[in-house]
LUMKOL-136629 format. One record per atom (N, C-alpha, C): residue in one letter; x, y, z. Coordinates in steps of 0.02 Angstrom, whole numbers, plus 32768, in hexadecimal, padded with zeros to 4 digits. Layout:
<guvos>
GUVO   residu      X      Y      Z
GUVO        A      X      Y      Z
...
</guvos>
This chain:
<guvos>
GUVO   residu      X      Y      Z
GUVO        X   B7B5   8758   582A
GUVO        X   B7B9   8717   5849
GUVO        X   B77F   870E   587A
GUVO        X   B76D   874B   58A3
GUVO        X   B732   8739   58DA
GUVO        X   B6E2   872F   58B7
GUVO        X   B6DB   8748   5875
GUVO        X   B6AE   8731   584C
GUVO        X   B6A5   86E8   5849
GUVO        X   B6D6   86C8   5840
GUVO        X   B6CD   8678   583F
GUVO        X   B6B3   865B   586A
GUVO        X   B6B3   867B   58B2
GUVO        X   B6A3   865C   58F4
GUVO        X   B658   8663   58F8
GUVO        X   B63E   86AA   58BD
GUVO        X   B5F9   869D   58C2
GUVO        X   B5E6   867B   589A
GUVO        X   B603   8664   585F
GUVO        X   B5EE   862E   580E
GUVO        X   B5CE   85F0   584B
GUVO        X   B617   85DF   5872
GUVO        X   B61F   859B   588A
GUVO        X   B5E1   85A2   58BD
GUVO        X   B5D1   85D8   58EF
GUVO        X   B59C   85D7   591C
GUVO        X   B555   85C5   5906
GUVO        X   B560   85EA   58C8
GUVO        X   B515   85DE   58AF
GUVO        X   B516   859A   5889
GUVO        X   B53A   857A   5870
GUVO        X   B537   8530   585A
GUVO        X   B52F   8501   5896
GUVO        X   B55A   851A   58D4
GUVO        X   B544   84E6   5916
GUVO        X   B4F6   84F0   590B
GUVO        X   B4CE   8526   5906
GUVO        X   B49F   853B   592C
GUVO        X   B46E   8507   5901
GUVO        X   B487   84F9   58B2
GUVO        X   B440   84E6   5889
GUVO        X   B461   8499   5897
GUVO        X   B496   8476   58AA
GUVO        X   B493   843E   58A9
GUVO        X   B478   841A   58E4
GUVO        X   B472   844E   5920
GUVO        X   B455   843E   5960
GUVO        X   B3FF   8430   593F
GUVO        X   B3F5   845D   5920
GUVO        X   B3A9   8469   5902
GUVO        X   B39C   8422   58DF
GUVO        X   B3BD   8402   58CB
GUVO        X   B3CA   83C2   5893
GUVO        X   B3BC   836F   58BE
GUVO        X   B3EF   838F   58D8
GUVO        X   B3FE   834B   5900
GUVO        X   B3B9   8326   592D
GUVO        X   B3BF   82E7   5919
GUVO        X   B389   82CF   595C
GUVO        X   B3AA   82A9   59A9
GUVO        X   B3E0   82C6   5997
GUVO        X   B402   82A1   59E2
GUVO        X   B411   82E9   5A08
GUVO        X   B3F9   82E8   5A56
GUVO        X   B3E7   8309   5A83
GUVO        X   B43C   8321   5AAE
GUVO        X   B453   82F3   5AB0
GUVO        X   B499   830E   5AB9
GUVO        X   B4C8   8312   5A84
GUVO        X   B4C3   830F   5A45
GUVO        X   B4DA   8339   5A1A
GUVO        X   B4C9   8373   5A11
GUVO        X   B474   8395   5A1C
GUVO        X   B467   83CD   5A19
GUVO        X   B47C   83FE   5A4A
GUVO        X   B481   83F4   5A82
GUVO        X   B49D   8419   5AC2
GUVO        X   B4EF   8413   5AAF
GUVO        X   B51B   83E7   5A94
GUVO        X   B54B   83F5   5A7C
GUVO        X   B55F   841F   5A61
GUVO        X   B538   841F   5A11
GUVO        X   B54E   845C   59EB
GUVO        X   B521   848A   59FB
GUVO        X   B500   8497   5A18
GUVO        X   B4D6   84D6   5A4F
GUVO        X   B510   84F0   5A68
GUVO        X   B52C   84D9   5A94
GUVO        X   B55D   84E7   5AD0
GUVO        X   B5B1   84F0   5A94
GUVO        X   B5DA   84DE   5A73
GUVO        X   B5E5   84F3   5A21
GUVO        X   B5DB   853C   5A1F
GUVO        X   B582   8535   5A09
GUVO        X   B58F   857C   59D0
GUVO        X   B57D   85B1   5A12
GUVO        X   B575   85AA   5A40
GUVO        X   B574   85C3   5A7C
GUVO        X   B5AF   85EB   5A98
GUVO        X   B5F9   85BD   5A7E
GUVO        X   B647   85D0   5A91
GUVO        X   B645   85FA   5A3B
GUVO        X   B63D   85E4   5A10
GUVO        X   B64C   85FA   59E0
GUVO        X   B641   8655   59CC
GUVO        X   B5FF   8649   5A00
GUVO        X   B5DC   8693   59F5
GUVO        X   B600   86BA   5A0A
GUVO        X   B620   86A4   5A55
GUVO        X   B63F   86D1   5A91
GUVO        X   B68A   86D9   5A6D
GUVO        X   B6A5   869F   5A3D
GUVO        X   B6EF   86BD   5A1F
GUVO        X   B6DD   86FE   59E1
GUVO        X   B6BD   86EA   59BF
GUVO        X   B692   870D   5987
GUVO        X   B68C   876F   59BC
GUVO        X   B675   876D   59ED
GUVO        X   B65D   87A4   5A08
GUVO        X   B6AE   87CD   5A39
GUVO        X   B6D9   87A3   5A3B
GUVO        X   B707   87B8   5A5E
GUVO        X   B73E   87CE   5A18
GUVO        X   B742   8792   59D9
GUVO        X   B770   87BE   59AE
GUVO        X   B75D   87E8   599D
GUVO        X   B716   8808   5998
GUVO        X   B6F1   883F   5981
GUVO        X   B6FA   8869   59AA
GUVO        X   B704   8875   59E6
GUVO        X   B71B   88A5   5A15
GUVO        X   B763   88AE   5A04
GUVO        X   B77B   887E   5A0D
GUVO        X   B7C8   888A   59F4
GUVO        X   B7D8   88AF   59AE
GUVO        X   B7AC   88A7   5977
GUVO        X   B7D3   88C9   5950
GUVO        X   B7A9   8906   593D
GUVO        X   B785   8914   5977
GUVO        X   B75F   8966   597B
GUVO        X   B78A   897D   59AB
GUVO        X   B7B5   8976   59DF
GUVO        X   B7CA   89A0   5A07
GUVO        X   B81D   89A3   59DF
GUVO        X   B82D   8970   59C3
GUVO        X   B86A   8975   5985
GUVO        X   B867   89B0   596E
GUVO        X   B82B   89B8   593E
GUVO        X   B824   89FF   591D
GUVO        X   B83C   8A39   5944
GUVO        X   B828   8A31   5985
GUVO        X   B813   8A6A   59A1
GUVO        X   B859   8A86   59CC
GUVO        X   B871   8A5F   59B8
GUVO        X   B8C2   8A7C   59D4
GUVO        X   B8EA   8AB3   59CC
GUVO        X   B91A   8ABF   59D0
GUVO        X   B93C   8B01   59C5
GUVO        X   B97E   8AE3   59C8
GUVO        X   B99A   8AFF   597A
GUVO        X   B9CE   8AEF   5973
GUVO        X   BA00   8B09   59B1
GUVO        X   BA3D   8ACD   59C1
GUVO        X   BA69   8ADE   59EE
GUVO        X   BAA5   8B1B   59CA
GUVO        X   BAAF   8B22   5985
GUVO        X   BAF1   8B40   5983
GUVO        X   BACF   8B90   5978
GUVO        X   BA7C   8B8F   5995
GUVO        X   BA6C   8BDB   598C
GUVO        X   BA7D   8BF6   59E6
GUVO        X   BA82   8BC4   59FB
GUVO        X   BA78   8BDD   5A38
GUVO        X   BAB9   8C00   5A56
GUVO        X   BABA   8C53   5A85
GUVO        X   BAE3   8C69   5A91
GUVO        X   BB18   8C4F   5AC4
GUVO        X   BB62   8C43   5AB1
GUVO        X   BB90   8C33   5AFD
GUVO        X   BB9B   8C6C   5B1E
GUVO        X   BBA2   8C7F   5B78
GUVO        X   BBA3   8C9C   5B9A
GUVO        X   BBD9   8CE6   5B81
GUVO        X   BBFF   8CCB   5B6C
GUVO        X   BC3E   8CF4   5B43
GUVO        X   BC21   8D1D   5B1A
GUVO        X   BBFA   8D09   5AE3
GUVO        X   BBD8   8D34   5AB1
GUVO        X   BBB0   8D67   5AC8
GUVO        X   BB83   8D46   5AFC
GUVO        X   BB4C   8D90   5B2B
GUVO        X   BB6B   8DBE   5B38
GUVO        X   BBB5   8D96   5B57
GUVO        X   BBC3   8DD8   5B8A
GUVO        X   BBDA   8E0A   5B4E
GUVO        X   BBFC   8DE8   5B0C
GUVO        X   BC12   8E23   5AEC
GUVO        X   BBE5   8E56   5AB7
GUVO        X   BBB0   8E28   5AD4
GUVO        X   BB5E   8E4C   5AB3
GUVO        X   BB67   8E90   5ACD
GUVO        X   BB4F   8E88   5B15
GUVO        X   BB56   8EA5   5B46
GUVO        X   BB74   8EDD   5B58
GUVO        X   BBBD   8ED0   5B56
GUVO        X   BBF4   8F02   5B57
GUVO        X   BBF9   8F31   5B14
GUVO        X   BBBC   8F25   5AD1
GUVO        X   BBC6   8F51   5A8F
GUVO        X   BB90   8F68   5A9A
GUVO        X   BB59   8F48   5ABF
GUVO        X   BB21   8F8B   5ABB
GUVO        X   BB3E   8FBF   5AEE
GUVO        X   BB40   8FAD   5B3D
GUVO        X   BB66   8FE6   5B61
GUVO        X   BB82   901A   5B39
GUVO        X   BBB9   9008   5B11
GUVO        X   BBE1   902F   5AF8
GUVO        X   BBC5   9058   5AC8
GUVO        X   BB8C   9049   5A8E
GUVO        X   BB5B   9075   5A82
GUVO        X   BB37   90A0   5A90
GUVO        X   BB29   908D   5AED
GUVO        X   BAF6   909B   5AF2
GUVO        X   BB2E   90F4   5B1F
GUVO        X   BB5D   90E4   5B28
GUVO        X   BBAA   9115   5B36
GUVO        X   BBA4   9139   5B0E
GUVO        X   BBA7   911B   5AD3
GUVO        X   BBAF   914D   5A91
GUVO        X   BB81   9182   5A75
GUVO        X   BB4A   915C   5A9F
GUVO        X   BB08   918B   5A86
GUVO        X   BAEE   91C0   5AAA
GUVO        X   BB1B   91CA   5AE5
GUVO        X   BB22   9205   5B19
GUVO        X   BAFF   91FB   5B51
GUVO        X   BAD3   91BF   5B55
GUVO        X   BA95   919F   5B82
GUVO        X   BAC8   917D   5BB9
GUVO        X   BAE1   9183   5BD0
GUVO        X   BB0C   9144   5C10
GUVO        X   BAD7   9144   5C50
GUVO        X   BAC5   90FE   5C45
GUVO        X   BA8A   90F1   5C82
GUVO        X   BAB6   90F1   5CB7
GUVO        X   BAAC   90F6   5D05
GUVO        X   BAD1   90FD   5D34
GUVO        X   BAC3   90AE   5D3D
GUVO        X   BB1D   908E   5D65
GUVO        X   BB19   9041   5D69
GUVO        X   BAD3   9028   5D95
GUVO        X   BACB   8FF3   5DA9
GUVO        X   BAA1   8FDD   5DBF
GUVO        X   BABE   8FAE   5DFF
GUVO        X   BA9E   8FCC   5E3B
GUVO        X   BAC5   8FA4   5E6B
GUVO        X   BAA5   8F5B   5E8D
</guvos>
């Protein structure tokens, strides 16, 4: 969709080029001007989209801790018991 905003920017741009009326050209100047800046913001938007991280990977506090509490217990098992940490 933010592709279109540049189709449409660059058509302001050649009809400004066209025109012989002086406040029509500063019109669609000022146009493909907004057009560019929507064009450049959905393009940010759907690069930082990508760049997301799914929410249902992400750990709840509950799950760490029982991360947590199975390495300890390995780490018990493995004859290594680090002394706590105060």
């Amino acid at each position: 969709m933010h592709w279109l905003y540049l189709l449409l920017a660059f058509a302001a741009v050649l009809f400004a080029l066209k025109t012989t009326s002086s406040g029509l050209m500063v019109l669609c100047m000022l146009a493909a001007l907004a057009l560019l800046l929507l064009w450049l913001a959905g393009l940010y938007a759907a690069r930082m989209a990508g760049r997301s991280r799914d929410p249902s990977a992400m750990i709840d506090p509950a799950e760490l801790r029982r991360l947590r509490e199975q390495a300890e217990a390995r780490k018990a098992a493995a004859g290594n018991p680090d002394p706590p940490a105060p």
